[in-house]
C-alpha positions, 0 to 999 in steps of 0.5 A: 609777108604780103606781096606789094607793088608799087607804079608812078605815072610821071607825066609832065604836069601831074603823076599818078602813084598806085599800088597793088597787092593781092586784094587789088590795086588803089591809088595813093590819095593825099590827106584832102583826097586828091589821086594827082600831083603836081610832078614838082620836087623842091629842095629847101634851104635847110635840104629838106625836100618836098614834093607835089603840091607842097613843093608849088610855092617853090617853083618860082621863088627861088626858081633853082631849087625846085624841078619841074618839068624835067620829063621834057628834056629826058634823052637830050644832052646836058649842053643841048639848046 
């Protein structure tokens, strides 16, 4: 068994995904090769989920089913302004 191990970079626009092993650490590419996705989670009606740059379409229609952002308001209170 191989040893593995895994980082997000969340960052408020984009994320990074690397993983690691003995051989050396590589980024996770998306099938068209892009390193950087959109820090964007989208929960269909039918509960699917979907994230990155398949869950853009859903940032604006309908705007409470998708989460983006959210990095901004880490720490604050529920009820904060």
């Amino acid at each position: 068994m191989s040893a593995f191990c895994g980082g997000i970079d969340i960052g408020i626009r984009n994320s990074v995904i690397t993983t690691y092993q003995k051989t050396g650490s590589d980024c996770v590419t998306t099938k068209q090769g892009k390193r950087i996705f959109p820090s964007v989670l989208a929960i269909k009606r039918n509960n699917e989920v979907s994230i990155g740059e398949s869950a853009v379409p859903y940032m604006l229609s309908p705007a409470h089913f998708s989460i983006q952002y959210a990095k901004r308001v880490i720490g604050y209170q529920y009820n904060s302004e």
